[in-house]
N, C-alpha and C positions, 0 to 999 in steps of 0.2 A: 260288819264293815261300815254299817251305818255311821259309828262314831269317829269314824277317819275323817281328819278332816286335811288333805293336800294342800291347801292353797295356805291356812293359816299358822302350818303344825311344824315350827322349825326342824325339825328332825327331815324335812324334804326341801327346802329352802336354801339350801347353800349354792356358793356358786363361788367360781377361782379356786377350787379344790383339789390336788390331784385327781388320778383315774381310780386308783385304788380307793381313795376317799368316796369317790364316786360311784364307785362298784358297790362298796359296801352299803351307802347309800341306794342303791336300787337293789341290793341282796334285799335290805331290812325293805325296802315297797314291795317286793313281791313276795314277801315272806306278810307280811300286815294286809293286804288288799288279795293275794291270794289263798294261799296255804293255809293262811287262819280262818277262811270260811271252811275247809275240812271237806270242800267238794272238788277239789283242785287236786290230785295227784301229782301232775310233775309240771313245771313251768320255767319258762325262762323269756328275758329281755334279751332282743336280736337288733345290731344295726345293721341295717340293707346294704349300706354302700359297700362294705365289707365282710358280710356275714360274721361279724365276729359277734361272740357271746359276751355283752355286759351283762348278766347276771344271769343264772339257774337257779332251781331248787337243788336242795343235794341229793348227790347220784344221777341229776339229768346230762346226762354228754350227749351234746351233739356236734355231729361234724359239719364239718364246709361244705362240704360236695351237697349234705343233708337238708341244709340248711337252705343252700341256693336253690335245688328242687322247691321245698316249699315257699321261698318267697317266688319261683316260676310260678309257679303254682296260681299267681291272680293274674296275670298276664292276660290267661285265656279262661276268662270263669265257666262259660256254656261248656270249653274242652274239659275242664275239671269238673264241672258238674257229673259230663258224662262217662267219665272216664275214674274218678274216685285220684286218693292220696295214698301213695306211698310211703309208709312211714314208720321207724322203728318195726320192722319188718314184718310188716302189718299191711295190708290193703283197706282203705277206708273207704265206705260209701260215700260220697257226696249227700250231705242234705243240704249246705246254702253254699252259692259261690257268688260273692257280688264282687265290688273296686276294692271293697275293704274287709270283708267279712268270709272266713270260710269254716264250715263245719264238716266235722267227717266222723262216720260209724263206721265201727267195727266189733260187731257180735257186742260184749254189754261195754265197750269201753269206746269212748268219743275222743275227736281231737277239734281246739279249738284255735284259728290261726285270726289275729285281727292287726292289721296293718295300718301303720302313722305315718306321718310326712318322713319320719327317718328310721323309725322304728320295726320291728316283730314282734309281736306277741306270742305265746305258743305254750299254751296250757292242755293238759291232756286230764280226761278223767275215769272212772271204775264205775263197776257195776254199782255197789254201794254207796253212789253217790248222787246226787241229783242234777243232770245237764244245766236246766235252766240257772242254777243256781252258778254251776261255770261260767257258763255266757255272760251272765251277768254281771260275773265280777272281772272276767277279763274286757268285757267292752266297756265298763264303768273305769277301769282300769287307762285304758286305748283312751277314751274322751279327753283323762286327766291329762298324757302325754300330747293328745291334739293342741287342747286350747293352751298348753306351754309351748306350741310350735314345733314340737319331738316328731 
């Protein structure tokens, strides 16, 4: 992921675009910046205001009702801490819950939630795969959407 480069690489640079144009555009960021590190499982782009899905990985559906749980879910970080995530019907440990960062286990598979001015983030990963290396690329991920004001 090293050699992505966001800021100068026109393939992320448009703007006045349709939705669709723009979908596909953030299919191919989360397909480049996650998936292709191969520590990413399943993933998708969330806008808060509406919980709607701009982009997934394929076969990641998730619903509304789903979705709104976890962007609750930073509201009250110490309640989530102590109390874990619900999700894909799954019970997840809490291991970080800060304003912008939540992590959750469950037995060998983690869930990664990181939160922008308008955005979700929401990458999940397997036994097989190495956490730090998720975290990494979805909060590397989060920064690029920050400093665009996302």
């Amino acid at each position: 992921m090293a050699d992505l480069d966001f800021d100068t690489n026109p393939r992320y640079q448009r703007n006045g675009l349709p939705d669709a144009v723009k979908m596909n555009q953030l299919q191919n960021l989360l397909h480049d910046a996650l998936i292709s590190t191969e520590h990413v499982q399943q993933c998708a782009i969330i806008r808060r205001k509406d919980c709607s899905v701009r982009a997934s990985s394929v076969g990641f559906n998730l619903y509304q009702d789903q979705v709104q749980l976890l962007i609750d879910a930073f509201k009250n970080p110490p309640q989530t801490r102590e109390e874990g995530i619900y999700f894909d019907d799954r019970q997840y440990k809490c291991v970080r819950a800060d304003k912008t960062s939540i992590y959750g286990k469950c037995e060998s598979r983690g869930l990664i939630l990181v939160k922008t001015l308008t955005l979700l983030l929401i990458a999940t990963y397997t036994d097989s795969m190495f956490p730090s290396v998720c975290v990494e690329a979805v909060e590397k991920l989060a920064d690029y959407f920050k400093e665009k004001g996302k």
